[in-house]
N, C-alpha and C positions, 0 to 999 in steps of 0.2 A: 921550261921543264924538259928535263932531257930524255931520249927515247928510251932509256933504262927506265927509268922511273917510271912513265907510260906504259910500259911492257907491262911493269909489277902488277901497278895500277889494276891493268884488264883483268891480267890472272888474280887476282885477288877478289873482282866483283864475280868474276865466270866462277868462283869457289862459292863464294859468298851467296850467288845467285843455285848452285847445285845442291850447296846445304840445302838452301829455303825450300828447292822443289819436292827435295827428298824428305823432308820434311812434313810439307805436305802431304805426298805421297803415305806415309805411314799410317797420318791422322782420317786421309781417307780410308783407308784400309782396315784401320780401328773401327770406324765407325762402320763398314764394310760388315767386319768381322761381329759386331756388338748386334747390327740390325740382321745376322746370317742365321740365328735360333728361331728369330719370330718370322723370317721366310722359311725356314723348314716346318714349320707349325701349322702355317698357311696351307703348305705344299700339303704336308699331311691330311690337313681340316678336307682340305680340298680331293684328296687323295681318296677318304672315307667317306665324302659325299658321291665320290664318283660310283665306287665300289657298291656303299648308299644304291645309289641309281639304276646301279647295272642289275644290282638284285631287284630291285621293286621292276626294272625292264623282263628282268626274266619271269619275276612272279606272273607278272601280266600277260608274258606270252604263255606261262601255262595254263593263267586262267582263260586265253582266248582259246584255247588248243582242247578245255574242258567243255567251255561253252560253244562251240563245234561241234565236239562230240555231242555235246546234250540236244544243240539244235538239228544234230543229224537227226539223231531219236526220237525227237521231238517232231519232223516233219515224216520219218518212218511211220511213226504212229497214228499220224493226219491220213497219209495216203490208205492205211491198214484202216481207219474208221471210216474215211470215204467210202473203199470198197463194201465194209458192214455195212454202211449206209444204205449204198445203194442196192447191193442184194437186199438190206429188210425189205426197203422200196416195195421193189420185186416183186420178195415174197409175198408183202400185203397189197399189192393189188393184184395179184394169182388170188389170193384168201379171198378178197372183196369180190372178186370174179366169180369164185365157188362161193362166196355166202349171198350171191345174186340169185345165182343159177337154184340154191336149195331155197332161197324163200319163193322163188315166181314155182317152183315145183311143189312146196308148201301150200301155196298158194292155190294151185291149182289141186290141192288133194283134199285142200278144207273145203271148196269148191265141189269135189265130188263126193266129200264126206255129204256136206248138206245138201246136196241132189238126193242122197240115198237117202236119208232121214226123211229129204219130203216126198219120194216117191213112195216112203215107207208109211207114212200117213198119209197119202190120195186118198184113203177111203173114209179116215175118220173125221167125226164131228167133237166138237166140246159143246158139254150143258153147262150153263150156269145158273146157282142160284137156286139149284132145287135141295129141298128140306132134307138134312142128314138125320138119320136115326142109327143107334148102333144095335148091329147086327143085320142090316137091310140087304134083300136083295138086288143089288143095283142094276140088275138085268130087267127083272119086272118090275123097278123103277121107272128104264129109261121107255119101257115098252107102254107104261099108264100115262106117260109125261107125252109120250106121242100120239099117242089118241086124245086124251083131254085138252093138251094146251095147245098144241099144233093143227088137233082138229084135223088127222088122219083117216084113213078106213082103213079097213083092212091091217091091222098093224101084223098082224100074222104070217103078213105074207112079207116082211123086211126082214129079213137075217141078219143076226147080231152076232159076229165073232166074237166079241169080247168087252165089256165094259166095267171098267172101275171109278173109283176116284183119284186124283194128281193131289199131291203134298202134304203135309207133315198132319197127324189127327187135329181138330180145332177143338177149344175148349167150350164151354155150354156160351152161348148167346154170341160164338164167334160168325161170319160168315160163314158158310157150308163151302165145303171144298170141289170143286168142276167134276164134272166125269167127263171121263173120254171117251170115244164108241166107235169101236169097229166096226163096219158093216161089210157084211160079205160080196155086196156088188156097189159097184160106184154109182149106180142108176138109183139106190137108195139114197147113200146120199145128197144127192142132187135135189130126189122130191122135196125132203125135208127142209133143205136151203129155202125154197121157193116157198114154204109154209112157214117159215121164218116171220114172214108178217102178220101171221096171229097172234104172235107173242108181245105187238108193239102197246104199249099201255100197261105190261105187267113186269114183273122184277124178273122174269126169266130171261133166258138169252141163248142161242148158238150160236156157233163160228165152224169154219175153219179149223184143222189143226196143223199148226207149222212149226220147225226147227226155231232154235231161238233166236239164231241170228236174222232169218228170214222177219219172222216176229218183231224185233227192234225194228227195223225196215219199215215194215206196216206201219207197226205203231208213228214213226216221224212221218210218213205219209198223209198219216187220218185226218190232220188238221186241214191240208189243200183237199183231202177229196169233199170234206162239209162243205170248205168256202165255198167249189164248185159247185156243188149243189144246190147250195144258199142263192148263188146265182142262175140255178134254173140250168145248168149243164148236164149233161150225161157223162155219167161215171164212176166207176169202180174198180175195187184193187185186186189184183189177178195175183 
């Protein structure tokens, strides 16, 4: 073969071979071109996710920027009810202070309330037991009750400030209601304590006259002063 022929030869495949490439090259470019709608779709999709994101980013930080504010408020209001706290505190043990101070002063004025009530009866007695009739003299009741049952002399010479009866009128066949008896020296009353033992074997009685509270006192007492007694002890309630 001669080197004309050879030449042609080359140039012919170097054509042949440029078609094919170029060739190629277009069907890539086609296919390029056909898959280049559903990458901008992508792009897009991806585009509105992004955008998507950046809002729901943003929402977020304003909801962090709410809840800030709210948890400022929120520990504001903490420290502001601590402080209430602790003033009430405060104030109610000042209050518990002063509602010490007026009960032990209470305390001490019911204390001299009932001093005065019983230094107010030192001098009286209580009868009990003796026969009510209506309209009676309860003065020269209590003055025949002490010569007869007490077995006194002289009752003439005891001086009687004042005697009544204590509590509400009693209806027929009730108890008869106590009198009380002032006497005008305490040296009376005394006698008559000490003649107290004539009375023992009959339904009459004397005592004593004291505040109520003094009274509840005694009365929880009376059962130790028998037992003592019962035992052969010496003793009585003052």
């Amino acid at each position: 073969m001669s080197a004309e022929n050879t030449g042609k030869r080359c140039r012919e495949e170097e054509i042949s071979d440029t078609k094919d490439n170029g060739e190629h090259g277009m069907a890539d470019l086609e296919k390029y071109l056909k898959l280049l709608p559903e990458i901008m779709d992508k792009i897009d999709v991806n585009t509105a996710q992004n955008n998507q994101l950046s809002k729901q980013l943003e929402d977020i930080d304003d909801k962090m920027v709410v809840m800030e504010d709210s948890m400022d408020f929120i520990f504001g209001e903490i420290a502001k009810l601590s402080k209430e706290n602790k003033d009430t505190k405060y104030e109610l043990k000042n209050c518990q202070g002063k509602l010490a101070q007026l009960e032990t002063k209470f305390a001490h004025q019911q204390e001299e309330i009932i001093d005065l009530k019983a230094r107010g009866m030192r001098d009286n007695l209580m009868f009990y037991n003796i026969p009510e009739q209506r309209g009676e003299n309860v003065h020269s009741l209590v003055e025949k009750f002490i010569q007869e049952e007490l077995k006194m002399e002289d009752v003439k010479s005891i001086i009687i400030d004042r005697a009544h009866r204590v509590g509400r009128i009693r209806q027929l066949g009730e108890k008869p209601r106590p009198i009380v008896v002032k006497f005008n020296r305490f040296q009376d009353k005394v006698n008559l304590l000490k003649h107290a033992k004539n009375l023992k074997g009959t339904v009459y009685g004397i005592s004593e006259q004291f505040p109520a509270e003094i009274q509840e006192k005694r009365r929880k007492l009376l059962p130790y002063m028998k037992r003592f007694k019962a035992e052969g002890k010496l003793c009585k309630l003052v």
